[in-house]
RODO-2510 file (C-alpha; in nm, 4 decimals, decimal comma):
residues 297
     n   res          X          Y          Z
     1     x    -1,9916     8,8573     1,1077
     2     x    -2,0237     8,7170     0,7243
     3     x    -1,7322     8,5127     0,6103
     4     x    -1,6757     8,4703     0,2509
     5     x    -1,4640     8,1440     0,1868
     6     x    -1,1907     8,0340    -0,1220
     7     x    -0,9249     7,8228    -0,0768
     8     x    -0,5525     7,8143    -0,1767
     9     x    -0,3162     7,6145    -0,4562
    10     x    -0,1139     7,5679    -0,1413
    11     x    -0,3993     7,3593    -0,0218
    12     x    -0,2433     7,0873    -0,3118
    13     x     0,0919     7,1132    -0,1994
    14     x     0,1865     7,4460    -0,4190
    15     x     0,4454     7,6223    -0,2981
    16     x     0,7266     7,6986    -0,5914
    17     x     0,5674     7,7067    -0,9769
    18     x     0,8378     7,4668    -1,0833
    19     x     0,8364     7,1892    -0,8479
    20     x     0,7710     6,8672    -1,0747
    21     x     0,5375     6,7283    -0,8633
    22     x     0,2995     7,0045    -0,8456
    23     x    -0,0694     6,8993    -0,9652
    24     x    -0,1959     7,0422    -1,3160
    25     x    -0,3297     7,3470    -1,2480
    26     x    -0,6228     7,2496    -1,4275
    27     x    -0,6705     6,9531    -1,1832
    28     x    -0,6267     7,2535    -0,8845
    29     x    -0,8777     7,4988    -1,0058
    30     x    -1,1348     7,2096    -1,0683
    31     x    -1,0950     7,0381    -0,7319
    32     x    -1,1590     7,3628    -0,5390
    33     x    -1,4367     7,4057    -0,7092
    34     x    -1,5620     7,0399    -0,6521
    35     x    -1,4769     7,1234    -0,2943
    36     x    -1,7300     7,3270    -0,2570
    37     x    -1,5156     7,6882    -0,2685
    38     x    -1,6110     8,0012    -0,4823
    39     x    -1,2735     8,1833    -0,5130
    40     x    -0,9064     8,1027    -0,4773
    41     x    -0,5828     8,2586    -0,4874
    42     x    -0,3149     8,2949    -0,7300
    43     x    -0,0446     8,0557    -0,5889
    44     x     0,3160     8,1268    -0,7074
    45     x     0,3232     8,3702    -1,0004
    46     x     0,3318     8,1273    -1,2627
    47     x     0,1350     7,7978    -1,1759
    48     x    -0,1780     7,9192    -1,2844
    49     x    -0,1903     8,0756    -1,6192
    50     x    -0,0317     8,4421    -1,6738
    51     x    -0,2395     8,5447    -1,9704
    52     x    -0,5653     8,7846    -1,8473
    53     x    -0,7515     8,5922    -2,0876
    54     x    -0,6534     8,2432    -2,0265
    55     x    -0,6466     8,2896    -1,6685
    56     x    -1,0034     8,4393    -1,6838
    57     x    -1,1853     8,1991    -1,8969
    58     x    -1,0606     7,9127    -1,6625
    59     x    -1,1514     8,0737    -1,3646
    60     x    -1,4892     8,1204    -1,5097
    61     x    -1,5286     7,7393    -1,6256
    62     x    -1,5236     7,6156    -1,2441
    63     x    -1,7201     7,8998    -1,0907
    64     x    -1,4194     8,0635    -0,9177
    65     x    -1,3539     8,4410    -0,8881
    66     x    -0,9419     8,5331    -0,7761
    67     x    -0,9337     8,6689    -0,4080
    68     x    -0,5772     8,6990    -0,3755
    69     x    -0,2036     8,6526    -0,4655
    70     x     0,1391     8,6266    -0,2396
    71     x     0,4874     8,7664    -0,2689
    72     x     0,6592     8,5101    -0,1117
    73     x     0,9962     8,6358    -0,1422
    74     x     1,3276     8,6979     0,0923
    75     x     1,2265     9,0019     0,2231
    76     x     1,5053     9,0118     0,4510
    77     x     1,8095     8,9957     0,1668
    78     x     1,7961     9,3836     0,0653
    79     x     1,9751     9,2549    -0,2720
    80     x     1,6672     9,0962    -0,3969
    81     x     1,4738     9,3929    -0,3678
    82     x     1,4035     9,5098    -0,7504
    83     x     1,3919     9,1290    -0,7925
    84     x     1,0864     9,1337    -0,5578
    85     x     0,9401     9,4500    -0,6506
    86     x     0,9549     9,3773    -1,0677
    87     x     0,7496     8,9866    -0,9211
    88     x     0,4691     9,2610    -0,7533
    89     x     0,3982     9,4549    -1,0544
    90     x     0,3519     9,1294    -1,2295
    91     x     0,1191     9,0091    -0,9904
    92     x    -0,0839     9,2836    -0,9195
    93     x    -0,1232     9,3312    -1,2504
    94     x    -0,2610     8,9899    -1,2724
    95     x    -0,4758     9,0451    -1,0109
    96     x    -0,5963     9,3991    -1,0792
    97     x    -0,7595     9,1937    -1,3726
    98     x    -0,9423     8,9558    -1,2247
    99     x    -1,0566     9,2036    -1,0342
   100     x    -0,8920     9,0676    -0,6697
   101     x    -0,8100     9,2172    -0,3832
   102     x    -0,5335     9,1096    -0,1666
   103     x    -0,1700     9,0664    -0,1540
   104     x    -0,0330     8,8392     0,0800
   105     x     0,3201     8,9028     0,1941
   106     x     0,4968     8,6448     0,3507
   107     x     0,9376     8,7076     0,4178
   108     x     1,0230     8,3501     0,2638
   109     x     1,1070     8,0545     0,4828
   110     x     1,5358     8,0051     0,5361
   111     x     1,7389     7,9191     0,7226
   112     x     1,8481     7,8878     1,0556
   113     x     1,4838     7,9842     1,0963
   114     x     1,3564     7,7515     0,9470
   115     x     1,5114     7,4445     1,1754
   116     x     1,3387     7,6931     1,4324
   117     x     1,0015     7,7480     1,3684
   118     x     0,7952     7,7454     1,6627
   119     x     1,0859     7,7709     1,9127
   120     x     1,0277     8,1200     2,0013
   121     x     1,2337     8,1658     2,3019
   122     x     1,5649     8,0542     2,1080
   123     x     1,5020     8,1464     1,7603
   124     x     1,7583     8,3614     1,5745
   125     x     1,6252     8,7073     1,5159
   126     x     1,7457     8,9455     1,2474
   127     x     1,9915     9,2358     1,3640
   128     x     1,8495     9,5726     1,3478
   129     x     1,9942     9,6723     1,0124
   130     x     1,8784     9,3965     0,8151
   131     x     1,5112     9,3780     1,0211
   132     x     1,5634     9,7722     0,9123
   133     x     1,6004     9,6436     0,5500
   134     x     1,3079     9,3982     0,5406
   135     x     1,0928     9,7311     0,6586
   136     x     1,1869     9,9281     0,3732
   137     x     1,1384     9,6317     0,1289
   138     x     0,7688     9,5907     0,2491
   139     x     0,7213     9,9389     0,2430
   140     x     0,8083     9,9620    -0,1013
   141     x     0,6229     9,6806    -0,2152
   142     x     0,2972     9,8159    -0,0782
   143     x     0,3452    10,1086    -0,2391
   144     x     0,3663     9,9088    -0,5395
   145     x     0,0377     9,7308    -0,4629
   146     x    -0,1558    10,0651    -0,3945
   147     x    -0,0673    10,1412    -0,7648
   148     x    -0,2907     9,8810    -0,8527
   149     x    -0,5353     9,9041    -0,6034
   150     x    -0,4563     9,5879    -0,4011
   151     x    -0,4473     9,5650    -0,0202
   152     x    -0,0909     9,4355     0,1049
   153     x    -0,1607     9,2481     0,4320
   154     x     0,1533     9,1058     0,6077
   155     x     0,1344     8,7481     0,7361
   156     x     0,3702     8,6064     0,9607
   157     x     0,4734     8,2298     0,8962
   158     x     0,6541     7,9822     1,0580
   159     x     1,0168     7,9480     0,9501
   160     x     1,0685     8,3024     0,8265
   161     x     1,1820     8,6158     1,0252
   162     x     0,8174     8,7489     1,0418
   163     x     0,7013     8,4551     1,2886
   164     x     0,6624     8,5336     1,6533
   165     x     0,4543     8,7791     1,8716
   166     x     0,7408     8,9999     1,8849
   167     x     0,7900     9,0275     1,5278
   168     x     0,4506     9,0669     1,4793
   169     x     0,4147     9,3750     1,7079
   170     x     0,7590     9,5458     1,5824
   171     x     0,6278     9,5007     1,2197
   172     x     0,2818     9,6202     1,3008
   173     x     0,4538     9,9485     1,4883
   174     x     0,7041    10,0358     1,2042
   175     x     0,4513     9,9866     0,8950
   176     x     0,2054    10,2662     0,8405
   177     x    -0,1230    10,1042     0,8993
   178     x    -0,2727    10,2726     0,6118
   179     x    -0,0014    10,1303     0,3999
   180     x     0,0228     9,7660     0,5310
   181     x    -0,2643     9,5971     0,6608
   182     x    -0,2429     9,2211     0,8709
   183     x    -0,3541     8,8718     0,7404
   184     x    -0,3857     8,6474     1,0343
   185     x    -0,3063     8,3026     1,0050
   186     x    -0,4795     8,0344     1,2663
   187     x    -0,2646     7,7680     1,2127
   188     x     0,0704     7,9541     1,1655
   189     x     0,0109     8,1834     1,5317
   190     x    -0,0642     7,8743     1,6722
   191     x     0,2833     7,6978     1,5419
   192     x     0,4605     8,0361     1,6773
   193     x     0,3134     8,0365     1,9784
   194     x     0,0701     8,3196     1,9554
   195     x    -0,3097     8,3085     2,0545
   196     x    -0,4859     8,3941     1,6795
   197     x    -0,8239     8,5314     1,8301
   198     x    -0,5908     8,7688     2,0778
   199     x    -0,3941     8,9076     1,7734
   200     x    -0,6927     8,9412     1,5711
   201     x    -0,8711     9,1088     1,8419
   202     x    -0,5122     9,3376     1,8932
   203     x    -0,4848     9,4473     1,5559
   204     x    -0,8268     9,4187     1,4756
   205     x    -0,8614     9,7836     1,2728
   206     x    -0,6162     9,5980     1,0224
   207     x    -0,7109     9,2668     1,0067
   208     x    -0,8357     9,2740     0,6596
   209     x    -0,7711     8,8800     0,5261
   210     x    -0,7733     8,5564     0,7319
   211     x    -0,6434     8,2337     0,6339
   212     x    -0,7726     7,9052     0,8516
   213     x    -0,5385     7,6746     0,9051
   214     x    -0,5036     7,3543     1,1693
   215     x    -0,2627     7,2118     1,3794
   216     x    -0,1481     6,8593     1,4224
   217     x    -0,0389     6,9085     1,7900
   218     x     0,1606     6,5968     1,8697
   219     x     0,3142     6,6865     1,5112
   220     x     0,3766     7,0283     1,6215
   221     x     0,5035     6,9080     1,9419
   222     x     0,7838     6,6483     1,7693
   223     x     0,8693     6,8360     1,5179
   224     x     0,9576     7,1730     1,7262
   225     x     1,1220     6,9915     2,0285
   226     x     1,3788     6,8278     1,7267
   227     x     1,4939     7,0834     1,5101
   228     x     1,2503     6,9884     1,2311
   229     x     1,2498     7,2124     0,9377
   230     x     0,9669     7,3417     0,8169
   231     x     0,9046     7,1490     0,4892
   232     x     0,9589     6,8188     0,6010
   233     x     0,6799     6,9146     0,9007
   234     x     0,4858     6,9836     0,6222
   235     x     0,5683     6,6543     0,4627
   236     x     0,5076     6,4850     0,8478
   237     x     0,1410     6,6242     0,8406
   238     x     0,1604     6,9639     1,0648
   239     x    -0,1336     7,0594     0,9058
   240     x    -0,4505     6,9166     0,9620
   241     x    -0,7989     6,9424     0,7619
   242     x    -1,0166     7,2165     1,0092
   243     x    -1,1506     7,1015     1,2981
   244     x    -0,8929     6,8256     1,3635
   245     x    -0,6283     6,9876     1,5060
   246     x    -0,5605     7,2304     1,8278
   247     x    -0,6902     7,5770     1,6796
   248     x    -0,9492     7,6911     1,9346
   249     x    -1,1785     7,7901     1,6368
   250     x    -1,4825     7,8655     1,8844
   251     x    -1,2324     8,1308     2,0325
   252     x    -1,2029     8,2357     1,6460
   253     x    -1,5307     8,2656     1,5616
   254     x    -1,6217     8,4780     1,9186
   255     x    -1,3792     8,7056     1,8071
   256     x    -1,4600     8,7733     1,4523
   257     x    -1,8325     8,7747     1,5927
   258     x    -1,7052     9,0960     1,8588
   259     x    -1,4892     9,2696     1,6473
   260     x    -1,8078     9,2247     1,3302
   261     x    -1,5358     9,0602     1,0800
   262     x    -1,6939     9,0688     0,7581
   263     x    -1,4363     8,9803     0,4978
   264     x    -1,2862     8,7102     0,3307
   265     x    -1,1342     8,3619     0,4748
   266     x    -0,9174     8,1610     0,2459
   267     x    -0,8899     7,8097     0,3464
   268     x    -0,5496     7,6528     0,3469
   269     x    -0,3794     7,3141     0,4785
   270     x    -0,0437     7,2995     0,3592
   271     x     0,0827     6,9269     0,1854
   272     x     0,3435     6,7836     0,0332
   273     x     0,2760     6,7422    -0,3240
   274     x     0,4764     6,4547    -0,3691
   275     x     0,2867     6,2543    -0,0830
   276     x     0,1724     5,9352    -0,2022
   277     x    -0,1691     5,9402    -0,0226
   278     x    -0,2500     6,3188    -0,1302
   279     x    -0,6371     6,3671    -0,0207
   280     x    -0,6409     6,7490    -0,1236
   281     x    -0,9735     6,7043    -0,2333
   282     x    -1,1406     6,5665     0,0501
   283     x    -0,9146     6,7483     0,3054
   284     x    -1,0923     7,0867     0,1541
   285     x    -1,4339     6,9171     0,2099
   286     x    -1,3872     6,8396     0,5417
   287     x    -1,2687     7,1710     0,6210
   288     x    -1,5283     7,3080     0,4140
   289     x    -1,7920     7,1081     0,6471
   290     x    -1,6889     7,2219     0,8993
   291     x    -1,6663     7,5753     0,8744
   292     x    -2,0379     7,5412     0,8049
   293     x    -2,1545     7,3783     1,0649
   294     x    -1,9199     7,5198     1,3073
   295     x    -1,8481     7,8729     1,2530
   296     x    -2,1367     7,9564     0,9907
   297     x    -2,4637     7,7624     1,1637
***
């Protein structure tokens, strides 16, 4: 097993380009590199600079190479579909660039699903022709993607209709495997219910991106036995820095060791950016820390 590490703008509470009380992105790129990290990824089409050359030279300044970028989109709507496929070209495009590798697609979070995450006996699930929909959306994306050379790997997140086990395994069984591959997600499996080292083991052959991410289990615990949506668990401090939470990350790191993971790891605890107390920096230390003493050592 060799993991290479980066970390995420998501790690500083980006989520949306626009939000006002997003970080610089200058103050982003500069803490992750303080933090110890050598790559990132993109973040939201638009928070970090769009031209090649801007977007290079800062990258190069704090010591950072570009893993990755997301389409976080509404997979499921069908009428956003050229919407979402114009925002992939412009990604990849970025990305192809900077030379990176991944795309990570993530249906975005709405509602009712998203007063539902982790509740995955009662959940709402799509009906058949618009799960059919979302299929052909993500199909056509990745084709996109392969046009650039960039791996599309599907992660399922809490709040969105890509979430539990069962969506997981349909998704897995409808996507051509050498079209979509899998990015597995510690702390989201764990907030759906699903054992990460058991999917990552399952799906192993297309496990080709990891993101490590903590729970807050009493968090977890109030916020899915009340209807919580998923922001404002955000917000209540779901996420923990690594090592902190309830991710069995010695099961993790057996797993990756059986299976001979060697790829890339990004990083990520997801914050609200308008929190008062924001400790981005020394969150992604501590995480950092304790990768290497815990998973690397």
């Amino acid at each position: 097993m060799k993991l290479q590490l980066s970390n995420a703008p998501c790690s500083w509470g980006i989520e949306f380009a626009d939000n006002p009380d997003n970080p610089s992105w200058q103050t982003v790129l500069s803490e992750i590199s303080q933090a110890g990290y050598k790559a990132t990824e993109l973040g939201p089409l638009g928070y970090l600079p769009t031209d090649k050359a801007e977007l290079s030279n800062s990258l190069q300044e704090n010591g950072l190479g570009l893993i990755a970028g997301t389409i976080f989109k509404h997979l499921h709507d069908p009428a956003k579909r050229a919407e979402i496929l114009e925002y992939t070209h412009a990604t990849c495009k970025l990305l192809q660039a900077q030379d990176a590798k991944y795309v990570v697609v993530i249906d975005h979070v709405s509602s009712p699903r998203t007063d539902q995450a982790g509740q995955v006996e009662t959940a709402y699930r799509l009906p058949d022709e618009q799960w059919n929909e979302m299929m052909t959306t993500i199909r056509e994306l990745a084709l996109v993607c392969r046009e650039y050379n960039i791996i599309p790997v599907l992660h399922p997140h809490a709040g969105t209709f890509i979430e539990y086990r069962d969506e997981v395994d349909r998704a897995m069984a409808e996507l051509d495997k050498d079209l979509v591959s899998l990015c597995v997600d510690t702390g989201h499996c764990v907030y759906a219910g699903i054992n990460p080292s058991e999917l990552i083991e399952t799906y192993q052959d297309r496990v080709k991106y990891l993101h490590f991410k903590d729970i807050n289990k009493p968090v977890l615990e109030v916020v899915t036995a009340n209807n919580i949506d998923f922001y404002k668990a955000i917000g209540d401090g779901v996420f923990c820095p690594l090592g902190q939470g309830c991710v069995d990350f010695s099961e993790v790191k057996s797993t990756l060791e059986k299976i001979d993971y060697r790829g890339w790891v990004t990083v990520e605890q997801d914050v609200d950016p308008a929190a008062k107390d924001n400790s981005s920096l020394e969150n992604a230390k501590e995480s950092l820390a304790f990768i290497n003493k815990n998973l690397i050592a």
